[in-house]
C-alpha positions as CSV (number, residue, x, y, z in Angstrom):
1,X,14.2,-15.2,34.7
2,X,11.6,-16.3,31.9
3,X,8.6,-17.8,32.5
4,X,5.8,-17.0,31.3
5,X,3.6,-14.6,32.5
6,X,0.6,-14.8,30.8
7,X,-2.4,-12.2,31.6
8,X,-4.4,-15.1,32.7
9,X,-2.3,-15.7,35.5
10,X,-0.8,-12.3,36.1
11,X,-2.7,-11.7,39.2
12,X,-2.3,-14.8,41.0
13,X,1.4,-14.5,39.9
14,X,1.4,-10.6,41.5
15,X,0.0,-11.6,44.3
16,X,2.6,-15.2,45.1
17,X,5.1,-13.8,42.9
18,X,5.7,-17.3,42.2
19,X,6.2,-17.1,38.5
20,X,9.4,-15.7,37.1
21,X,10.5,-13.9,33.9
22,X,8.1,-14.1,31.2
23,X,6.5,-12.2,28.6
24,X,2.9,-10.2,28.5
25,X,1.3,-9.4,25.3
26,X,0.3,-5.8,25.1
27,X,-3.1,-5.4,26.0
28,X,-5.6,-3.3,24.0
29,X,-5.8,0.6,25.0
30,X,-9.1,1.4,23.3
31,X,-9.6,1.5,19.6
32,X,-8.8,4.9,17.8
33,X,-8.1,5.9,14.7
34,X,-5.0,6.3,13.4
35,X,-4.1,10.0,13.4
36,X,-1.1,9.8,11.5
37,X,2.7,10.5,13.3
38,X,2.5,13.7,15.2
39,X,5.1,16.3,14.5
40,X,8.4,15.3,16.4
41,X,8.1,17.8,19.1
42,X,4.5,16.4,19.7
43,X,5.5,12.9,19.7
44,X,8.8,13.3,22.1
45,X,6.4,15.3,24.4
46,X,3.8,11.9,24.5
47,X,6.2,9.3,24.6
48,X,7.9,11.3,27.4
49,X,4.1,11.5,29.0
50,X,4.1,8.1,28.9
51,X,6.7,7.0,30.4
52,X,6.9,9.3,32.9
53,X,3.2,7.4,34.1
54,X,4.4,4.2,34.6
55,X,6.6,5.7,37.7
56,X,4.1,9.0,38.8
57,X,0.9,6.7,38.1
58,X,2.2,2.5,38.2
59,X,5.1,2.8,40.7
60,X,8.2,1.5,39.1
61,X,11.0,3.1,40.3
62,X,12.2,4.0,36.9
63,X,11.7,3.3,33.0
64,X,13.6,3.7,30.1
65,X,12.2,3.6,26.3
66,X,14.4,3.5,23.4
67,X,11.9,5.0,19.6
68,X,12.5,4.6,16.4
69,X,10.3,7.2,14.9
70,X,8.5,7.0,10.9
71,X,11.7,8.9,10.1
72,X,14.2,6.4,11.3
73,X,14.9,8.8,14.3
74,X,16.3,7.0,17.4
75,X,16.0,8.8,20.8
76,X,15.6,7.0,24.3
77,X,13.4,8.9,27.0
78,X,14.4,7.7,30.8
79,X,12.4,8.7,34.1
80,X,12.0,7.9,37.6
81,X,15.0,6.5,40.0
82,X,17.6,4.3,38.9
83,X,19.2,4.1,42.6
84,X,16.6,4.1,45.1
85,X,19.4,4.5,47.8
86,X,21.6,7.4,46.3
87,X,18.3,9.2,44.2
88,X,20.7,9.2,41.0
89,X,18.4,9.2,37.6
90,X,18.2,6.1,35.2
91,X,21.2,6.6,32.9
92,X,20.4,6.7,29.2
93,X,22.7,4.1,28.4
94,X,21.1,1.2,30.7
95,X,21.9,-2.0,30.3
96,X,19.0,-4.6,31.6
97,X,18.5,-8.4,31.8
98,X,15.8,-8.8,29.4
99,X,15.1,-12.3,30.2
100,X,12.3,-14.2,27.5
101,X,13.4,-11.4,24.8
102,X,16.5,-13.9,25.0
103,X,14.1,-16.2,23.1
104,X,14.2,-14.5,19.8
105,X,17.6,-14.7,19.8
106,X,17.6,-18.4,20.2
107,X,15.1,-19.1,17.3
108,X,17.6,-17.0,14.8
109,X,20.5,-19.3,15.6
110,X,18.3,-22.7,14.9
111,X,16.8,-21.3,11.8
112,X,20.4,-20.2,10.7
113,X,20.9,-23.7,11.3
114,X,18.1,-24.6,9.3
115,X,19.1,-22.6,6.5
116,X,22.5,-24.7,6.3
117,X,20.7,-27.8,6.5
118,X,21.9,-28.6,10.1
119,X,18.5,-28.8,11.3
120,X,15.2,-30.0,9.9
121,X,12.5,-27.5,11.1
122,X,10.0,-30.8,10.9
123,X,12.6,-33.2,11.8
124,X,11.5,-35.4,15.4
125,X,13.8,-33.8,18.7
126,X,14.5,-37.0,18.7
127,X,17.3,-36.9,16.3
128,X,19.3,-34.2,17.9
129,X,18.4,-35.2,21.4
130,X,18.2,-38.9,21.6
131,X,16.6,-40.2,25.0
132,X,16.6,-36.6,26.7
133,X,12.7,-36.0,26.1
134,X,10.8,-38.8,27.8
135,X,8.4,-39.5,30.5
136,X,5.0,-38.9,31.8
137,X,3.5,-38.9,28.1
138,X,6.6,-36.4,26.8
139,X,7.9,-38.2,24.1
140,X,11.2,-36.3,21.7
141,X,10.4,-39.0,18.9
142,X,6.5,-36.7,18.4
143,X,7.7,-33.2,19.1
144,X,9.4,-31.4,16.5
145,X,11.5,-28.9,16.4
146,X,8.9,-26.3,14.9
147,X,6.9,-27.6,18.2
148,X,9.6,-26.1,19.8
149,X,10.1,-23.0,18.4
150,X,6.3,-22.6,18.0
151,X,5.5,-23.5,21.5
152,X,3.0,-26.2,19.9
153,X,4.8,-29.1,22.0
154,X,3.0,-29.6,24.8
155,X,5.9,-30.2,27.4
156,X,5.4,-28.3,30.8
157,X,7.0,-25.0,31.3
158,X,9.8,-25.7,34.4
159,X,9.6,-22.2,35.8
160,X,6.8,-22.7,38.9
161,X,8.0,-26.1,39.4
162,X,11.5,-25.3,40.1
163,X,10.1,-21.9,41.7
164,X,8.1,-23.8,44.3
165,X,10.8,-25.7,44.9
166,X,12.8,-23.3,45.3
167,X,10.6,-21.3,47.9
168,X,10.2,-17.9,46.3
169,X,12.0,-15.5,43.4
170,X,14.1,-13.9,46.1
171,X,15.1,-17.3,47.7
172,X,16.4,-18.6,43.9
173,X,18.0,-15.2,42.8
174,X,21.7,-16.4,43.3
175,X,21.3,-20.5,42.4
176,X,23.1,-21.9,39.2
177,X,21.0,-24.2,37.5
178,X,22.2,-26.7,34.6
179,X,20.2,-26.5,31.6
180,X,19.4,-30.3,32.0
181,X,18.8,-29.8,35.4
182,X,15.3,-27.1,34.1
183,X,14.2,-29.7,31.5
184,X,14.5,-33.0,34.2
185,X,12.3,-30.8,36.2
186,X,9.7,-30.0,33.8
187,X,9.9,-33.7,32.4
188,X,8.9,-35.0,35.5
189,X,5.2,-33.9,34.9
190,X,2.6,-35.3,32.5
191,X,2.8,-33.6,29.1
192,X,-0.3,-30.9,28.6
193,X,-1.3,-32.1,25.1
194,X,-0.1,-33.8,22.1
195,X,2.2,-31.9,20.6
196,X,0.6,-29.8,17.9
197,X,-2.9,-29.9,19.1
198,X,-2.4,-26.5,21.1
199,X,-0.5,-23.4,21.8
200,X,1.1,-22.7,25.3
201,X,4.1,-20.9,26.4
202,X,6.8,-23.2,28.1
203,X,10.5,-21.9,28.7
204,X,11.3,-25.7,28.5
205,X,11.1,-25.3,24.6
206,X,13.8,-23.0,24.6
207,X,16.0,-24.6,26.8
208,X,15.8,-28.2,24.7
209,X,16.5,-25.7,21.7
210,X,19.7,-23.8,23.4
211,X,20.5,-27.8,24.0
212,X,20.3,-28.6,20.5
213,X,22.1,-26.1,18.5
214,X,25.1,-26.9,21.1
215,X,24.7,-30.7,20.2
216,X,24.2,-29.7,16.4
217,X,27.5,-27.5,16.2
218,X,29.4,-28.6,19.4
219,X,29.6,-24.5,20.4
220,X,27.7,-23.4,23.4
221,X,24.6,-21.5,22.7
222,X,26.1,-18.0,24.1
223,X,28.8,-18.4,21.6
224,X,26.2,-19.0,18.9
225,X,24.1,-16.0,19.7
226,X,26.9,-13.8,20.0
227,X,28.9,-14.9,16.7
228,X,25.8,-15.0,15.0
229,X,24.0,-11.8,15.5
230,X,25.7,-10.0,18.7
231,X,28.9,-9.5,16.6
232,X,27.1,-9.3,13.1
233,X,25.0,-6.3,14.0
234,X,27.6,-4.5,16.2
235,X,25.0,-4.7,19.3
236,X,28.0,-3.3,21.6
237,X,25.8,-3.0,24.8
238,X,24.6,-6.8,24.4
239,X,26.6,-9.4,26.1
240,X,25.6,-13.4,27.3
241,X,26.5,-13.7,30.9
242,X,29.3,-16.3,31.8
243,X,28.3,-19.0,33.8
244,X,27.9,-17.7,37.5
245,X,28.6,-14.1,36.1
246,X,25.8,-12.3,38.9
247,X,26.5,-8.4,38.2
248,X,25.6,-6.4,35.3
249,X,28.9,-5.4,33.5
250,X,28.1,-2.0,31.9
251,X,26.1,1.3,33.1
252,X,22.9,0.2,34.4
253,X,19.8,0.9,36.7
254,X,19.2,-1.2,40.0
255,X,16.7,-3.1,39.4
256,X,13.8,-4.2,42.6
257,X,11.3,-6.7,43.6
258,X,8.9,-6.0,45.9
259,X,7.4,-9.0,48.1
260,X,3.9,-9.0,47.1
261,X,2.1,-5.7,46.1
262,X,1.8,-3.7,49.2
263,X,5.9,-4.9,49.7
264,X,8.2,-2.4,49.5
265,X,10.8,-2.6,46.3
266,X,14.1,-4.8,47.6
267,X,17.3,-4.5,45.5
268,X,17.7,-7.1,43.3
269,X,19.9,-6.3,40.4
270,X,22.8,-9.0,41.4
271,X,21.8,-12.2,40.7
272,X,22.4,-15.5,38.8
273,X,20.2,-15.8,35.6
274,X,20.8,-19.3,34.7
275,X,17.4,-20.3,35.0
276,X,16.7,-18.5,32.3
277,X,19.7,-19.6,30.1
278,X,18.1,-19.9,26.1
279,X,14.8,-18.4,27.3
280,X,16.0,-16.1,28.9
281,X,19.6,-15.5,30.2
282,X,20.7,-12.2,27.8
283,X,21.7,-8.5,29.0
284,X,20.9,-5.7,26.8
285,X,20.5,-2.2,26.4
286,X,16.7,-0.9,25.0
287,X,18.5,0.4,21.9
288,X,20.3,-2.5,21.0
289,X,17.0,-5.0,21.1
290,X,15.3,-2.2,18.8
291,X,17.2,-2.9,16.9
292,X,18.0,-6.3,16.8
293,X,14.1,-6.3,16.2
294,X,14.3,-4.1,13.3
295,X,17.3,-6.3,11.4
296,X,15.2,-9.6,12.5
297,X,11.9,-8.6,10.7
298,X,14.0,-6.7,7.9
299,X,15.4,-9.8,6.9
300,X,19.0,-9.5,7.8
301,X,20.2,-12.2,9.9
302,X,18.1,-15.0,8.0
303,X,17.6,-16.4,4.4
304,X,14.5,-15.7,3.0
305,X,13.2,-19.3,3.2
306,X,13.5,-19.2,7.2
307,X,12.6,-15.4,7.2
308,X,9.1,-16.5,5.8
309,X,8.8,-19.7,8.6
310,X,9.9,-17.3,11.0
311,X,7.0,-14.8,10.6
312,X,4.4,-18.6,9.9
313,X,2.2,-17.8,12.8
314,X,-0.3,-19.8,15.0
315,X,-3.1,-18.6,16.9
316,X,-2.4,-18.2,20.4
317,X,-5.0,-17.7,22.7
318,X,-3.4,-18.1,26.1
319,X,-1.1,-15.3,25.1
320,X,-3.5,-12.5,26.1
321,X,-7.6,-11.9,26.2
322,X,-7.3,-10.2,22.8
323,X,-7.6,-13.0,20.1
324,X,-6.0,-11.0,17.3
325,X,-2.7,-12.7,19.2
326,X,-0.7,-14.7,16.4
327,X,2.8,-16.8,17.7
328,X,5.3,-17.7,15.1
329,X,9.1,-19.3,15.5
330,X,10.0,-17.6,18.6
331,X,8.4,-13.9,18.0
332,X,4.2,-13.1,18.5
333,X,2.3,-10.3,16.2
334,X,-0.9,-8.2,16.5
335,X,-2.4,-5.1,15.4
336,X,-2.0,-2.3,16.7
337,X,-5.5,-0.1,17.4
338,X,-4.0,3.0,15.5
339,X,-3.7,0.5,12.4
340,X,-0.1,-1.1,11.8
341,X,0.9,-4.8,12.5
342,X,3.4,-5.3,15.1
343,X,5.6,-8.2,16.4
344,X,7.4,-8.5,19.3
345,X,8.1,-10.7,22.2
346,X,8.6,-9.8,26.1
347,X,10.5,-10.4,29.1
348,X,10.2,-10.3,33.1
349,X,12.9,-11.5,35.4
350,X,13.3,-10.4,39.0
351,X,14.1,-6.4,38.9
352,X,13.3,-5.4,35.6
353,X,10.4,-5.9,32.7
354,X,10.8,-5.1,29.3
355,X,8.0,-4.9,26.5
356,X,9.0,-3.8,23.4
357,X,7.2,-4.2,19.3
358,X,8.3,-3.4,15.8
359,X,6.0,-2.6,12.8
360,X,6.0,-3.5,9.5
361,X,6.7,-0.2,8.3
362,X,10.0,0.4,10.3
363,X,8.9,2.0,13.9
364,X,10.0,0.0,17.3
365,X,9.5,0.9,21.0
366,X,11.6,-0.9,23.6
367,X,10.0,0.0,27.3
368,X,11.8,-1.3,30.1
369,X,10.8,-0.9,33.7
370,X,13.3,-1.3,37.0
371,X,10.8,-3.7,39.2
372,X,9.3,-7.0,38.4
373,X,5.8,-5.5,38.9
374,X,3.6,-6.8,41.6
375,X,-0.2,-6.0,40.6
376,X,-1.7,-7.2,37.4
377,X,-2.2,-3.3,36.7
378,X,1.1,-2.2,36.4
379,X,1.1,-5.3,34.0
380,X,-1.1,-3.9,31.8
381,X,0.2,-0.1,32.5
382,X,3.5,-1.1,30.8
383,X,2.2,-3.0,27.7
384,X,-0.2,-0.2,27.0
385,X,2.8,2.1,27.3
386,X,4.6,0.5,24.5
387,X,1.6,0.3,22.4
388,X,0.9,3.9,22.7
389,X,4.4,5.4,22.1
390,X,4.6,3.4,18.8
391,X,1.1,4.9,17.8
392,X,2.6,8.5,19.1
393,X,5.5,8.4,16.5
């Protein structure tokens, strides 16, 4: 559902398909010059061009971008196959399981929380967690919640350990996992580093955090997320799955997994995302994360005290090769080579992965492709997609 998958380990992981859903930074395309936004005809005709690669060229059965253009124009392209068994097209209005994207959502409620005083961003786990965090060096009374959000705290990331135990991503597709259940796994494994000495992405983070805003207001996290900014922002296509909810509710692709890269792609759209739970567990549509992006980084769901810790960023270097990577509280930014600074975040789970990034001055791009890809290429094929259709419009 969310693990990380970091470009570092991208081709061991295409090749064992051992990691699950996770997030890629976009990788550089070459530098260029900014030409400016082509005219709209021009710039529907790239973006289309684009996409259309990731199926002719990468292999994905189907993709589907949602653009916000320099003029505040929304369209969404779609191409490919969204049934591989009945040949029907990839509907417009596709909902997808967008799996680590889920983790933005999750730092907006704790920093809401912040903002009411409910939660110290320095303040020990510790407090909110008492005795959950220990063992093998991971210690809640020296990781803070920042640590958390930041992914500064040095706890190990669950996602291969309950993978390998699990025997594969198609073996653990339809298994319910408790939330507590993810952390005991990862807790059972010597802590990487003390917290705040380094950056690396763990989905453990996020489930402790999903713990302790449910501790902190006695309301599970889906509730939070979906009173707090769901609802708010009228995101209509965006829903938290109950628990052992398996199906997509709304129109959607199918989404596949192939087994290893020369596999053939295997239906996998049914299937139980509770391992991804507050890293990773939501269902959206490409327009509606646009633009939850857009209201995050315009400053509407926080105060601008927490909107300014939000965007407080460390230097990341496992997040990709390209050290111009930053990570703040649960979103990462870079520069774009046609000029603009952009933030996102990222998602892979078992049948679909989503890249998407918002600039400064307004423009998003949400891509979302309909297989877990199996080769570090179509990895980089999809990030370099998002990064080019923003610099298209």
């Amino acid at each position: 559902m969310l693990p990380l998958r970091r470009t570092r380990q991208a081709a061991a992981a295409a090749t064992t398909l051992t990691l699950l859903a996770g997030l890629v930074a976009p990788t550089a395309t070459g530098s260029t010059p900014d030409p400016g936004p082509l005219p709209a005809p021009a710039a529907a005709d790239r973006v289309q061009q684009q996409l259309d690669s990731l199926v002719s060229s990468s292999g994905f059965p189907g993709a589907i971008a949602t653009v916000r253009d320099a003029q505040g124009e929304v369209r969404t392209y779609t191409t490919g196959t969204g049934d591989l068994r009945t040949g029907a097209p990839v509907p417009t209005d596709s909902q997808v399981r967008i799996a680590s994207n889920t983790k933005m959502f999750t730092a907006v409620v704790v920093l809401q929380l912040v903002g009411e005083s409910r939660v110290r961003l320095d303040a020990p786990v510790e407090r909110y967690l008492p005795g959950i965090v220990r063992g093998h060096g991971n210690d809640g009374r020296k990781i803070t919640v920042r640590n958390l959000l930041q992914q500064t705290s040095g706890l190990p990331d669950y996602d291969s350990i309950v993978t390998d135990g699990g025997g594969d991503l198609r073996a653990i597709a339809h298994t319910y996992f408790e939330p507590r259940q993810l952390v005991d796994s990862a807790l059972g494994e010597r802590r990487h580093f003390k917290p705040g000495a380094e950056w690396e992405y763990s989905n453990t983070n996020y489930i402790l955090l999903g713990l302790l805003t449910q501790r902190v207001t006695g309301r599970p996290i889906g509730e939070l997320i979906t009173q707090h900014i769901i609802e708010p922002l009228g995101l209509e296509d965006t829903y938290w799955p109950e628990a052992g909810e398996q199906v997509i509710r709304g129109t959607h692709p199918h989404g596949y997994l192939a087994d290893g890269p020369d596999g053939g792609w295997r239906d996998i759209t049914d299937l139980d995302p509770s391992l991804g739970w507050a890293a990773g567990q939501l269902v959206s549509t490409p327009g509606d994360l646009g633009r939850f992006m857009q209201a995050l980084l315009g400053g509407e769901l926080l105060q601008p005290a927490q909107q300014a810790q939000l965007t407080r960023t460390v230097a990341a270097p496992d997040f990709d090769p390209d050290p111009g990577w930053r990570y703040g509280l649960g979103i990462a930014r870079t520069r774009l080579d046609c000029g603009p600074v952009a933030w996102g975040h990222g998602g892979d789970i078992q049948g679909f992965e989503t890249r998407n990034l918002v600039t400064d001055d307004g423009r998003w791009a949400v891509v979302t492709v309909t297989g877990l890809p199996s080769t570090l290429q179509m990895v980089s094929d999809v990030d370099g997609a998002v990064e080019s259709i923003l610099c298209a419009v």
